[in-house]
C-alpha positions in Angstrom: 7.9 45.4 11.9 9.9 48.3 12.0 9.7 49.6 8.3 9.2 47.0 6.0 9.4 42.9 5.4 10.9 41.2 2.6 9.3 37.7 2.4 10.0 35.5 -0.8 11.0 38.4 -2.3 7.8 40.4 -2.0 8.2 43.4 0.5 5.7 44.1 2.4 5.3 48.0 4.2 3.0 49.4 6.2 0.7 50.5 3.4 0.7 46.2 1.8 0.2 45.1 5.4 -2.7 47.3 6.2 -4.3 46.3 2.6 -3.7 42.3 3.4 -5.6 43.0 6.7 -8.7 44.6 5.0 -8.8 41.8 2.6 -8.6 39.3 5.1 -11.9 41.2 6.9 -13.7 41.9 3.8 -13.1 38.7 1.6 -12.3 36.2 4.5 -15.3 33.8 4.1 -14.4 33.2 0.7 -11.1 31.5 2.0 -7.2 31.7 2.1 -7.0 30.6 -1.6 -8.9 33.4 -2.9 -7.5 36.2 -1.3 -3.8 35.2 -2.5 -5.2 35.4 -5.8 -6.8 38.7 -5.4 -3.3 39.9 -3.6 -1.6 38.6 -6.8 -4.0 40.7 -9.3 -3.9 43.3 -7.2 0.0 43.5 -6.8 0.1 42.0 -10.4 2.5 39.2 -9.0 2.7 36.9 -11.4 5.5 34.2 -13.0 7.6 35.2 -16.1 4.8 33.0 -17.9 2.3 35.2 -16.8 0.5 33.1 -14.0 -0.3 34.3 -10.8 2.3 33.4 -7.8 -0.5 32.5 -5.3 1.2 29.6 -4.3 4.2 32.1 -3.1 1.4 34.5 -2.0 -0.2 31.9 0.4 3.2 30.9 1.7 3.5 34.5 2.3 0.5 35.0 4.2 1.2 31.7 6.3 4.5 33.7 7.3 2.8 36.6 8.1 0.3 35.0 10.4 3.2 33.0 12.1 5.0 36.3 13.0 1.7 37.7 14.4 1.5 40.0 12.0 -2.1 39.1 10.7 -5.0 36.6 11.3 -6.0 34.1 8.6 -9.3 32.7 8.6 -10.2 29.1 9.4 -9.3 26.8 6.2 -12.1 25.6 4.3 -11.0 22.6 3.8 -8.6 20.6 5.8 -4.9 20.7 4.9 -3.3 17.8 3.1 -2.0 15.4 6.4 1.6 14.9 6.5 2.8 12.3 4.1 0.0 12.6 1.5 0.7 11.7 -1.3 -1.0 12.4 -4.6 -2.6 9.1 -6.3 -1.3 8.1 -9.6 -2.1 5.0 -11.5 -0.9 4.0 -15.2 -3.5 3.8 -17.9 -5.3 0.1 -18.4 -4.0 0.1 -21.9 -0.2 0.5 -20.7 2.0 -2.1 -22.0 5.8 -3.1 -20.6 7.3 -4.2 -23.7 11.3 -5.2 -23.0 13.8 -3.4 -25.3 17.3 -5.1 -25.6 19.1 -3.7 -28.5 21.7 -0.4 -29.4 20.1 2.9 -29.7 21.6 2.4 -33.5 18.4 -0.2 -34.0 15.8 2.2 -33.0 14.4 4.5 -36.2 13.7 7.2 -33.8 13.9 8.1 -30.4 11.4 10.9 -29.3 11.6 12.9 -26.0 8.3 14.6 -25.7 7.9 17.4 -23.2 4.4 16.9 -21.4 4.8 19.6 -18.5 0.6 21.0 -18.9 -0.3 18.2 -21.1 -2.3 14.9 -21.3 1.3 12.6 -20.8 1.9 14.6 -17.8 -0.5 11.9 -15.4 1.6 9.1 -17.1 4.9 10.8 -16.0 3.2 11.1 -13.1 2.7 7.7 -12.8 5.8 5.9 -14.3 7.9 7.9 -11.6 5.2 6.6 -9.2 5.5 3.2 -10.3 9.1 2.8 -11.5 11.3 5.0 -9.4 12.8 4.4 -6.3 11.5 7.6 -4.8 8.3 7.5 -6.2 6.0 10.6 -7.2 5.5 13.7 -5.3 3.6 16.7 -6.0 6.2 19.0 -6.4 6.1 22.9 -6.0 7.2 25.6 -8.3 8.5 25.7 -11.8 9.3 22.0 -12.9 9.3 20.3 -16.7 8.6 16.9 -17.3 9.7 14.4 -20.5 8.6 10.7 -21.7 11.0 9.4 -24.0 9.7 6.6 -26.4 11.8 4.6 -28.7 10.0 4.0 -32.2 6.5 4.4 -30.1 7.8 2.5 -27.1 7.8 4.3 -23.4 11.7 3.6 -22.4 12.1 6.9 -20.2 11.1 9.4 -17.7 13.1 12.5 -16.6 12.0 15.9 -14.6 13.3 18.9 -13.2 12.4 21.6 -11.0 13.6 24.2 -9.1 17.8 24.0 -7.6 19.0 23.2 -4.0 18.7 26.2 -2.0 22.8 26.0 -0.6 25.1 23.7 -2.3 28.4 24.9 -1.2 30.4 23.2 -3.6 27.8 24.4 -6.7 28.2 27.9 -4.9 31.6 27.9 -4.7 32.8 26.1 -8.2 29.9 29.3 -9.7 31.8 31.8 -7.2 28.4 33.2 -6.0 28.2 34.6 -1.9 24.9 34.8 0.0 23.4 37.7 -2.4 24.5 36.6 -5.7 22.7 33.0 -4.6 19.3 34.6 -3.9 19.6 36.6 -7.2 20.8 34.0 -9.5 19.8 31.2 -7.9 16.2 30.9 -10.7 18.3 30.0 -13.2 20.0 26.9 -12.1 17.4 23.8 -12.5 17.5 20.6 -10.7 17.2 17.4 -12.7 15.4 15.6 -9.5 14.1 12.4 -11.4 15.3 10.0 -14.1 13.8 6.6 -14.8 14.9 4.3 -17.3 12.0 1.5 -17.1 13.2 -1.7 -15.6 12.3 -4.1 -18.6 14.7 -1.3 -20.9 17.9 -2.4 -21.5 19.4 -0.3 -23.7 23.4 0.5 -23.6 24.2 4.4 -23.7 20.3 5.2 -23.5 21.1 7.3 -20.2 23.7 9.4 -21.5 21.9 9.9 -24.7 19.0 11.5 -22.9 20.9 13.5 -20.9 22.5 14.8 -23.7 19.7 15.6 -25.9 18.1 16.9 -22.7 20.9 19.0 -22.1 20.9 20.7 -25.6 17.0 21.4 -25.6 15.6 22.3 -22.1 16.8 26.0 -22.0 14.9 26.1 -25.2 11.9 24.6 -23.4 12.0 26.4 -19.8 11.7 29.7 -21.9 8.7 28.7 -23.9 7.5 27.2 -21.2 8.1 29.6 -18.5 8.9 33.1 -20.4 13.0 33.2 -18.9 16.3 31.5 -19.1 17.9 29.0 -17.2 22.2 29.1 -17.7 22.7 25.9 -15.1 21.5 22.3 -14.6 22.7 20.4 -11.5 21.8 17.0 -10.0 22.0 14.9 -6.7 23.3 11.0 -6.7 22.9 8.7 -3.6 25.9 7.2 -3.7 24.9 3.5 -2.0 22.6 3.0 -5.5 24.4 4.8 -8.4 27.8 6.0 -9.4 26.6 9.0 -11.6 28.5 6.9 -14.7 26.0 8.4 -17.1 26.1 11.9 -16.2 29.9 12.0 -16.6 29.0 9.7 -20.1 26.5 13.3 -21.1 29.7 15.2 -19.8 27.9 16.6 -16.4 30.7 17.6 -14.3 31.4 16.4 -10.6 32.1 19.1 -8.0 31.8 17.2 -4.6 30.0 16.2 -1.8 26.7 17.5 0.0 27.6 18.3 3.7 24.9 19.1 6.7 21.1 18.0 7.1 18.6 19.0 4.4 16.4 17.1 1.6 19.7 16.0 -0.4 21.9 15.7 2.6 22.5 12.0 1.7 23.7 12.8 -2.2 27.1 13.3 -3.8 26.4 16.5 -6.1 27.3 16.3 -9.8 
């Protein structure tokens, strides 16, 4: 390190490596997890929202150590095995109740946000259940919505953080390399969206989408304390033709290219 590292947009100098190290000597025992939460209080690194980053933080230190920079201490516990996956299960009281009628029948359609709420383990678990690509724990900012029709569940939908590089996203935008690391916080990825198999409801997709559209910068800012400007999405083009998105008036812009974790999508 010749002067100073930038990693996940914290820099770290001589004087931030030197204080890692004594916390790593001095408050080691009590584990990895608490000394990226006392790097975070001491750095006052925290989300827009006001939470400490000590997910980043740790991801930071696992960097560090990899560039044998520092020495972590052994983990306390062991880390989750690759391909864990969090265990969901719907409540005993659930109940599938088909819905075949025109969104003009319903009284009301409701789309609740339960991102930090009690829903959030039965998002959790429709999108476990229901979807195709089941439930993940996902990292980062993300928001979550159930969508009930006169008190029935018909939906799911969530969002979290955007594709690193999309270079059709990037280039419709007109952002290079830098303007993508500054900007790229505001653009949110809508990486789930259920409609329950026993719903069959013409124009229901397209109607969420819509109201979604029209509320969730609303809802990232209470929820997170900043703005979003962008919402983009991935569709695998062997299931789904992406007709509801262009119904809600999403825009197409082309065709993932290279290997990543949406490498098999046609972006919208």
């Amino acid at each position: 390190m010749e002067r100073s590292l930038t990693i996940l947009k914290r820099e770290i100098g001589p004087n931030e490596l030197a204080l890692i190290k004594v916390l790593i000597e001095t408050a080691g025992d009590h584990g990895r997890t608490y000394i990226s939460k006392q790097l975070c209080l001491l750095w006052d690194w925290r989300l827009p929202n006001g939470q400490l980053r000590d997910i980043a933080c740790r991801d930071l230190l696992r960097r560090l150590e990899k560039q044998g920079l520092i020495q972590l201490p052994p983990r306390l516990r062991p880390a989750r095995r690759v391909g864990y996956k969090n265990t969901t299960s719907l409540p005993k009281d659930f109940v599938s109740t088909p819905q075949s009628q025109s969104l003009g029948d319903f009284s009301v359609i409701e789309i609740e946000m339960v991102r930090g709420s009690g829903q959030e383990r039965l998002y959790n678990a429709l999108i476990d259940s229901y979807h195709y690509l089941g439930y993940h724990q996902g990292a980062g900012e993300q928001l979550k919505y159930i969508i009930r029709g006169d008190g029935h569940v018909l939906s799911a939908i969530g969002f979290g953080g955007a594709a690193f590089k999309s270079a059709d996203r990037d280039q419709h935008i007109g952002w290079d390399k830098d303007a993508r690391e500054r900007h790229l916080v505001k653009v949110v990825n809508n990486n789930r969206f259920l409609i329950l198999p026993w719903i069959c409801v013409p124009h229901l997709a397209s109607h969420i989408l819509g109201r979604i559209s029209r509320r969730i910068r609303n809802d990232w800012q209470d929820y997170y304390k900043r703005d979003i400007v962008l919402l983009e999405t991935f569709i695998e083009q062997l299931r789904f033709k992406g007709t509801c998105y262009k119904a809600a008036n999403w825009h197409h812009l082309g065709q993932t290219t290279g290997r990543g974790r949406n490498d098999r999508y046609s972006k919208k």
